[in-house]
Structures are given as C-alpha cells and as structure tokens.
C-alpha positions, 0 to 999 in steps of 0.5 A, a space after each residue: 612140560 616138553 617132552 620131545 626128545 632129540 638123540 644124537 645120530 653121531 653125523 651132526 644130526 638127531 633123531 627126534 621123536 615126539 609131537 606138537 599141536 596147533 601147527 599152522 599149515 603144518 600138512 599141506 601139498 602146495 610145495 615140494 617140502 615143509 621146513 619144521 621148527 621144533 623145539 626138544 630137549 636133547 639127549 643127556 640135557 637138564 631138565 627147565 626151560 634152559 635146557 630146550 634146544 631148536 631143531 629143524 626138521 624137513 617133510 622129505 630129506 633133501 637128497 644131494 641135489 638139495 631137491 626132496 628126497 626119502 620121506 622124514 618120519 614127521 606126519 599130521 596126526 589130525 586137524 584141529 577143530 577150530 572156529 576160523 581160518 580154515 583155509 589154513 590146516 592146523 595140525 597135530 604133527 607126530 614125529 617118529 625118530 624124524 631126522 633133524 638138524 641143530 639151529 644155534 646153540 644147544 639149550 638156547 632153543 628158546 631164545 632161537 624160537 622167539 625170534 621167530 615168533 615175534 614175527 609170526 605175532 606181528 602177521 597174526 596182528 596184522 591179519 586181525 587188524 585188517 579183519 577189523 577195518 573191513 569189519 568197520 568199513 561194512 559196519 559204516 556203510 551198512 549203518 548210513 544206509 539203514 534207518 532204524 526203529 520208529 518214533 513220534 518224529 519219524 525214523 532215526 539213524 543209528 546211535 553215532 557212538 558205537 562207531 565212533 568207539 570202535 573207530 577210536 579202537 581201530 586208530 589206536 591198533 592202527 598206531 601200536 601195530 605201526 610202532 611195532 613194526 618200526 620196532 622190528 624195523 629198526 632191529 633188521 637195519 640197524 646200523 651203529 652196532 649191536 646196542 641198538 639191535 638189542 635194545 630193538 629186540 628187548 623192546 620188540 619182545 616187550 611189545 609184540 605179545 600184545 599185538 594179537 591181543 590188541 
C-alpha cells in the first residue's frame, strides 16, 4: 500500500512526506546533488493504483543559477544489509515535506515510472550477464587445468557436461538480452509514427521483467 503523500504548495510544487527502501545509491557524495524519482499519492487523489502520481525530488534545491542550494527534507534513514554490490548503498530514504515537482500527468505516475524501470531492468540483466561470462570464463580455465579424482586408469578431467550446460544457458541469455535491447532500440528511434514506438514499447514491457530473472 502506498502511502507517500504529495500536498500542493500552490506554486506548482508539492510537499511530499513519506519514505521508500531499496533505493539504489540513494545517499552518496560523489555529485553536487541526487535527483529522486518518487511516486505519491496526491492530496484529495482516489485510492488504487490509478491514482498514483510521479514526482521529482532533489537532494538540494537548485537556487537561480540551477547549482544547489538549501538542503530539501529528503535524508538516508539506513542502509540495507544485503549480500552483494556493496560498492552501491542501498538506502532507506525519508522524506520530510521535501519539495517536489510533478512529472506528466496526474495519476499516471505508474505509467511514467515504468518507463524508467524498463531500462534500469535491462542494466540489472546486464550487469548479471556479464558476472555469468567472467563466472563461466574462470570456470573453464580452471577446469582445463585441474585434473581430478583418481582411477585404475590414471586422473581424469572433469565431467564436460556442466560446462557445456552452463555455456548453453550463457548463449541463450546472451541472445534474449540482445533481442531485448533491440526492442528498447527500436522504441528510441523509431521513425514511421507512433505504432511502431508503441508497439515497441508493449513488447519492451513484455519482455524486460524476465531480464533479470534470466
């Protein structure tokens, strides 16, 4: 249930209060300022899903020079334990009246964020398919040069299959990635009207969730 909320300043901007977790780098110093996307539920809004609206929310507050100014009431609550990546901080971010800014329509927030997240699932792939090959790479090396167990006939290498089933996964994840890609290709550069962005987008969003199970 979402409960972040978003009250209207009356300026075009809202004052949102509430929180999310695992928030990928969500608290760090190595930029002038953090760019939050965070969905809420304004003010007055229905309750379900199509009702939720997309805001964005700075770390600091650009002043008239667009550089950052006066801190925003956004702030990393904790950093969540987790098994990998901890080169990245995963946060849990409060926001205490913040000032944000309305992205697209209201109550199509969802629509908006997705956008988004079909891309940040095609890094998330990626990053794990590229953990696979160098997984894969060392296994082989390491296997072609370890001779193991022992027998009446003398040592013997290690059984060909498992690599041979792992490569056949590795391939086929090269392969999906790719046509994923080619899908999110095709929906920047689409050139013949809306259809094809559309109909590049539906496949996008069809296809994109599997990335990062694959």
């Amino acid at each position: 249930m979402l409960r972040t909320k978003a009250v209207p300043n009356g300026d075009g901007s809202y004052k949102i209060s509430g929180q999310k977790i695992f928030i990928s780098a969500g608290e760090h110093d190595l930029s002038n300022n953090i760019i939050h996307l965070v969905l809420a539920r304004i003010e007055g809004a229905p309750e379900g899903n199509g009702a939720i609206s997309l805001f964005i929310v700075p770390k600091f507050i650009p002043d008239e020079n667009n550089n950052p100014g006066k801190r925003n009431g956004v702030s990393c609550g904790s950093i969540e334990e987790k098994m990998g990546i901890h080169a990245n901080s995963t946060c849990v971010l409060n926001y205490d009246e913040a000032t944000g800014w309305l992205i697209g329509q209201e109550n199509k927030g969802l629509n908006a964020m997705f956008v988004m997240m079909n891309e940040a699932r095609l890094g998330v792939g990626l990053q794990g398919l590229a953990i696979s090959e160098v997984a894969y790479q060392n296994a082989v090396t390491y296997a072609k040069e370890r001779i193991q167990g022992r027998s009446l006939t003398g040592p013997k290498a290690p059984d060909r299959r498992k690599r041979i089933r792992s490569s056949y996964c590795r391939c086929a994840a090269h392969a999906y990635e790719h046509q994923v890609f080619q899908r999110g290709s095709a929906r920047r550069h689409a050139v013949d009207g809306n259809s094809r962005r559309h109909l590049a987008s539906f496949r996008l969003g069809r296809r994109a969730p599997a990335i990062t199970m694959t």
